[in-house]
C-alpha positions in Angstrom: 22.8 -3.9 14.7 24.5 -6.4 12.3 25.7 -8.1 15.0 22.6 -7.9 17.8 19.9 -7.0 15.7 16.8 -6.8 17.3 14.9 -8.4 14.6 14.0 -12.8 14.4 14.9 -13.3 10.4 12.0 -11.9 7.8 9.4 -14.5 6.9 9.3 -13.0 3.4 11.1 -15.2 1.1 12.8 -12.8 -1.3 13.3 -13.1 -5.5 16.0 -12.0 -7.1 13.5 -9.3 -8.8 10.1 -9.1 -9.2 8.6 -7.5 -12.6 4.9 -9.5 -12.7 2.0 -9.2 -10.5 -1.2 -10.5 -11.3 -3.2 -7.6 -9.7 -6.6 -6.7 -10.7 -6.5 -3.6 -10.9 -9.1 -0.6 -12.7 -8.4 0.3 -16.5 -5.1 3.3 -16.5 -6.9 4.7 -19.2 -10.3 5.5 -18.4 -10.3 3.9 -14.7 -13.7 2.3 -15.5 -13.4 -1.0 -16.6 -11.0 -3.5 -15.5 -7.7 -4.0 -17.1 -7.0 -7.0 -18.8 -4.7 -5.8 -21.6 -1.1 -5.7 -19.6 1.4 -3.6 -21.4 4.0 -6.0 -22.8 6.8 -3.8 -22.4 7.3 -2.9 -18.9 4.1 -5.3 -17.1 3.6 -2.0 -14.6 0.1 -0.6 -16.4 -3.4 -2.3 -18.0 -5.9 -1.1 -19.9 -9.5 -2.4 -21.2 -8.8 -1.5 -24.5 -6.6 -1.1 -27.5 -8.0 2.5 -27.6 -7.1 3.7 -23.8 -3.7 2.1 -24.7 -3.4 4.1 -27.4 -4.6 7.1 -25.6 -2.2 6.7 -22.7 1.0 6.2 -24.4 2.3 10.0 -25.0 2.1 9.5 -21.3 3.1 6.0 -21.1 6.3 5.7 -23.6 9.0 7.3 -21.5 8.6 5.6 -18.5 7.8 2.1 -20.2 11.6 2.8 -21.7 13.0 3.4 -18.1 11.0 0.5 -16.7 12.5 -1.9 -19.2 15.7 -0.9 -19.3 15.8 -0.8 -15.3 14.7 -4.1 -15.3 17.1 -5.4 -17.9 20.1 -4.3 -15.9 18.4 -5.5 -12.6 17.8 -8.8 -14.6 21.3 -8.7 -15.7 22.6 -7.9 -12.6 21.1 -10.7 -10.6 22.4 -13.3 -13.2 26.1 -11.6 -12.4 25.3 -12.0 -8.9 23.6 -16.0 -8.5 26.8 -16.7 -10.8 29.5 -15.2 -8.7 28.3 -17.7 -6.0 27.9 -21.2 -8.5 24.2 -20.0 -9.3 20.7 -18.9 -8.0 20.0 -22.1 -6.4 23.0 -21.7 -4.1 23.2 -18.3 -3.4 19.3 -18.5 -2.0 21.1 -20.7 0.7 23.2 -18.1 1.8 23.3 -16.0 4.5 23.0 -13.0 2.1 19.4 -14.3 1.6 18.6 -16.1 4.7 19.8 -13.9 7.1 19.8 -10.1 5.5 23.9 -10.0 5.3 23.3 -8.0 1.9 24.9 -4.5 2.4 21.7 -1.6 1.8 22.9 0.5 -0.8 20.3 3.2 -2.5 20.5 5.5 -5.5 20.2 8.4 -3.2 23.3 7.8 -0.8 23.2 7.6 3.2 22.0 11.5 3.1 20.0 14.0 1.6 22.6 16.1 -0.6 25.3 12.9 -0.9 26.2 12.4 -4.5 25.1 9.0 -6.2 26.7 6.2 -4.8 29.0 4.5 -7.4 28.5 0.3 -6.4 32.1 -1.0 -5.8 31.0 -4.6 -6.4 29.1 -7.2 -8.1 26.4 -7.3 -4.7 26.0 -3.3 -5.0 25.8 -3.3 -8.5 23.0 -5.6 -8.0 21.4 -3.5 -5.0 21.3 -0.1 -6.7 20.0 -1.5 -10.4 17.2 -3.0 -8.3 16.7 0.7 -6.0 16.7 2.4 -10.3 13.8 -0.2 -11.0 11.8 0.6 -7.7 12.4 4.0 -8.4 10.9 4.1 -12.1 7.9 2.0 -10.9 7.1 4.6 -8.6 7.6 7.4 -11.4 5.1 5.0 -13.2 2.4 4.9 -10.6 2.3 8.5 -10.5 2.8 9.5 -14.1 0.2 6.7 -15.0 -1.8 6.0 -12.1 -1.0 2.4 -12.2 -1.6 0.8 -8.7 0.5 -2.2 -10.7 3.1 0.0 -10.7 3.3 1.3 -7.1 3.1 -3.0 -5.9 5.7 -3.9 -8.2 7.5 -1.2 -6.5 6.9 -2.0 -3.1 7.6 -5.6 -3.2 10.8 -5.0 -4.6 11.5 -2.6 -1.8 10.1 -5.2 0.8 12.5 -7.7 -0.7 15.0 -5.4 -0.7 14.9 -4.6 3.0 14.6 -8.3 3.7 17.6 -9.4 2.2 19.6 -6.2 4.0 18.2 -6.4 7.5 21.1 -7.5 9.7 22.6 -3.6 8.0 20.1 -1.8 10.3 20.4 0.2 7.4 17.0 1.5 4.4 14.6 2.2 7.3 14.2 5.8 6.5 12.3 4.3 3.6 9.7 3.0 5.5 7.4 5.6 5.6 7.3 5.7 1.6 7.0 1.9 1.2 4.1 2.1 3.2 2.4 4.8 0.9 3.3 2.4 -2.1 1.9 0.0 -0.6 -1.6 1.5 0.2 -1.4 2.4 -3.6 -0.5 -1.0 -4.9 -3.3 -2.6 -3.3 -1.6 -4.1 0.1 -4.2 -2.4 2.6 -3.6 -5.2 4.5 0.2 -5.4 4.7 0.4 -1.5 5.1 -1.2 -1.6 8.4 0.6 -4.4 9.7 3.9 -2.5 8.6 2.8 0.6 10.7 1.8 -1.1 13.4 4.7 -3.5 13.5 7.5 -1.3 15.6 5.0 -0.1 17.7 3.9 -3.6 18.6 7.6 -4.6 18.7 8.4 -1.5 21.5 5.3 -2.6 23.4 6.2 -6.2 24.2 3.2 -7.8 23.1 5.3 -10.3 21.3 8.2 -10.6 23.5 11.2 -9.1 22.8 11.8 -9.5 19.0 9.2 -9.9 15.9 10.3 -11.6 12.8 11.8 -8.2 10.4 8.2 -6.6 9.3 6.0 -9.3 9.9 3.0 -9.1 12.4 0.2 -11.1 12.3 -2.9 -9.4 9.9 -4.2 -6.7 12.3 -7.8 -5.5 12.4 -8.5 -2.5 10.1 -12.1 -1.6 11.6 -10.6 -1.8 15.3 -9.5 1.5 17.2 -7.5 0.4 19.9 -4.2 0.9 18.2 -5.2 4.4 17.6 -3.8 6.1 20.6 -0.9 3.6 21.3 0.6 5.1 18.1 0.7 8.4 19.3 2.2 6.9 22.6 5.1 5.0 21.2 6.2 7.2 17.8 5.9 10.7 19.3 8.1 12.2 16.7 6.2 10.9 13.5 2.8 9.5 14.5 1.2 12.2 12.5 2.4 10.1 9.0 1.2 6.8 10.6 -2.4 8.2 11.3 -2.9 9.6 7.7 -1.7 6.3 6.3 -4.0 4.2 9.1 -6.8 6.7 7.6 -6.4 6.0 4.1 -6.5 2.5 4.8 -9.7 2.5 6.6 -11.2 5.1 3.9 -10.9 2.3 1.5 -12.3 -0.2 3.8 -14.9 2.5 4.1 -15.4 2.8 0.5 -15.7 -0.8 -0.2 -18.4 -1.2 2.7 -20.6 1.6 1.2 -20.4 -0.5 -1.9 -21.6 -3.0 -0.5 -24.7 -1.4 1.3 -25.5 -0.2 -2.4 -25.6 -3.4 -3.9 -27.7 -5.3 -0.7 -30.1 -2.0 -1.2 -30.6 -2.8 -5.0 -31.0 -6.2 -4.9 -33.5 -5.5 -2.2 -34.9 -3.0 -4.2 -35.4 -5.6 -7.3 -36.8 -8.2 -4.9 -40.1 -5.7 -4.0 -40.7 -5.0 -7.8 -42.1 -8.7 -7.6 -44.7 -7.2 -5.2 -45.6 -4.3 -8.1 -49.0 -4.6 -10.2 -47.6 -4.4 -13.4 -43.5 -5.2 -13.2 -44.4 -8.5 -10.9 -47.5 -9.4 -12.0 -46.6 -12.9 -12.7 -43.6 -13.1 -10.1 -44.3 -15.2 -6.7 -43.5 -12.3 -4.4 -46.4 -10.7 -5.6 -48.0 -13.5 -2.4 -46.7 -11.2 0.2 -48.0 -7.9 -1.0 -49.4 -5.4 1.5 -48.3 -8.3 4.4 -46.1 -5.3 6.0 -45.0 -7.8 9.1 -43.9 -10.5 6.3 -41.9 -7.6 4.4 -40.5 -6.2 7.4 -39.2 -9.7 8.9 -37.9 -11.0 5.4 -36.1 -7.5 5.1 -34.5 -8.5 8.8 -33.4 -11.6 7.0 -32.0 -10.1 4.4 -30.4 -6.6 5.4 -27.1 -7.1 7.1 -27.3 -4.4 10.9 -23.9 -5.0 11.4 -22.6 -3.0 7.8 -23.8 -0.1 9.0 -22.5 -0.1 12.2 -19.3 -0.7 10.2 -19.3 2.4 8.3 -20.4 4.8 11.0 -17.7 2.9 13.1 -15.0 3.7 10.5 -16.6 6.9 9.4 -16.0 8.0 13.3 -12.4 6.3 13.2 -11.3 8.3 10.2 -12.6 11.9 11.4 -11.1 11.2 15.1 -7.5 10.9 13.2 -7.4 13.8 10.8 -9.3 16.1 12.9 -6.4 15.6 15.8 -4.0 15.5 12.7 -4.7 18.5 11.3 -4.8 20.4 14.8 -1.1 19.1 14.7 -0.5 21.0 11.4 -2.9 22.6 9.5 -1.0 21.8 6.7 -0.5 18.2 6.3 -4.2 17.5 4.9 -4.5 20.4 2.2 -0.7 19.8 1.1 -1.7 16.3 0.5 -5.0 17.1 -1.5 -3.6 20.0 -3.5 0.4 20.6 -3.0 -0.1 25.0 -4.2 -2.0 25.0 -1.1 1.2 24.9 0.9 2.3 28.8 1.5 5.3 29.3 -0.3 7.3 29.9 2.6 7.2 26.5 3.7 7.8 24.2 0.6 11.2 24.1 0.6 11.1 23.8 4.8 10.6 20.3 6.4 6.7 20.4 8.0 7.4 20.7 11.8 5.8 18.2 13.8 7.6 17.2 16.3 6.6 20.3 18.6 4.8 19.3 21.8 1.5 17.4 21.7 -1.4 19.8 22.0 -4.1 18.7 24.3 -7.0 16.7 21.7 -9.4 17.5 24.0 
């Protein structure tokens, strides 16, 4: 693959590291309130007050420590690196950046079971400090609950992948990107990602796609749904839960919306009320049940709710014919002890022949 790769070059501009995002993003304290207090430490959680930081830092301290120092030898690393090559400004022109010619090196090794990989230059060094830093972000988005955390994560990773494409090599952590990604916020980016090799298989766009990088796909549409099946037979199942969560937020954020055009429909007709809208002007079209019913036409958007039945339809379709699969996908995900005990140290089998979703 380095030297035929199927892939047109990224259109993702990678940094050297990435340690700020200015995500909004719900208090990691309390999850009510917005954040707006960023931790000064490691920039991966916020809180809406001094009292949920205090709260949260039992919680908080170790992996603020890992963060920090992961990104001080990541930092530290990169400086090594943009030297080695007469500085930053010239080693962006390089192929290493333009083209993907860096070597993918993870903390993990090539296989599951391979001892930590020890880097044997100043490029490798720089490649695994960034895979510690990804890897204590995600520790951070789950210990924490920091959707900060899990973006900072994945657009490391992205730019990670981007500067080692030519390799061929860091796909098998694709299907965990994507997850950090739906966590950090990039509902939008996910479902391109997913959808990308299957549109790259089907020839939509010719024979190569820039490396990860599809235009924005539709996340109320349902044509996609099936193709998935058709062109990853081996691991669709993973695609369709993540294509599910994405839509469930969409979901979520429509229903919001619904509420909010209900109330302030709601606070328009107290105008028409003896008492609370005695001296508002709506009180005009009281009992005029053709002008309320045609201003409420006016007002209530028919599409949204054809929106969330569409999606609400979309989302049971997928885990209904995913859990038919395996039965234990969707309760392992919402409680992990639901797994039989058998099977948790045992790779989830779902590669056996298609049933019949009929």
């Amino acid at each position: 693959m380095a030297q035929h790769s199927p892939f047109l070059p990224p259109k993702r501009k990678p940094e050297i590291v990435i340690t700020k995002h200015e995500l909004e993003l719900r208090c990691c304290g309390c999850r009510m309130e917005f954040g707006h207090l960023t931790c000064s430490r490691c920039s991966a959680v916020r809180y809406c007050s001094e009292l949920c930081r205090r709260v949260q830092w039992p919680r908080h301290k170790q992996v603020c420590g890992e963060i920090k120092r992961a990104r001080d030898k990541t930092i530290t690393a990169g400086v090594a690196l943009s030297e080695s090559f007469g500085g930053e400004e010239i080693l962006r022109k390089t192929p290493l950046f333009t083209r993907g010619y860096f070597e993918h090196i993870d903390i993990f090794g090539d296989m599951i079971g391979d001892p930590a990989p020890m880097p044997k230059n100043i490029q490798e060094e720089y490649f695994l400090n960034r895979e510690h830093l990804v890897d204590k972000y995600v520790k951070c988005g789950l210990v924490n609950g920091s959707s900060l955390a899990y973006r900072l994560a994945a657009e490391n990773m992205l730019d990670k992948l981007c500067m080692s494409y030519k390799t061929g090599k860091g796909q098998h952590v694709l299907t965990r990107l994507r997850g950090w990604m739906i966590a950090g916020e990039m509902d939008q980016e996910a479902l391109n990602n997913i959808l990308y090799h299957q549109l790259l298989d089907s020839g939509v766009y010719g024979a190569r796609l820039p490396y990860l990088y599809v235009e924005d796909q539709d996340i109320e549409q349902d044509d996609y749904i099936e193709k998935i099946k058709a062109f990853n037979e081996d691991r669709w199942t993973f695609d369709y839960i993540g294509i599910a969560l994405i839509k469930y937020k969409r979901l979520k954020n429509l229903i919001v919306a619904r509420h909010k055009s209900d109330l302030a429909w709601s606070s328009f007709m107290m105008g028409t009320h003896p008492r609370a809208g005695q001296d508002s002007v709506v009180m005009n079209i009281r009992g005029k049940g053709p002008v309320i019913d045609k201003l409420r036409d006016m007002v209530e958007d028919k599409i949204l709710e054809k929106r969330i039945l569409s999606l609400s339809e979309q989302i049971q379709r997928m885990l209904t014919v995913v859990h038919k699969k395996n039965n234990l996908i969707i309760p392992g995900i919402i409680d992990r002890d639901s797994i039989p005990e058998e099977n948790l140290n045992e790779e989830i089998d779902i590669e056996d022949d298609d049933d019949d979703d009929d």
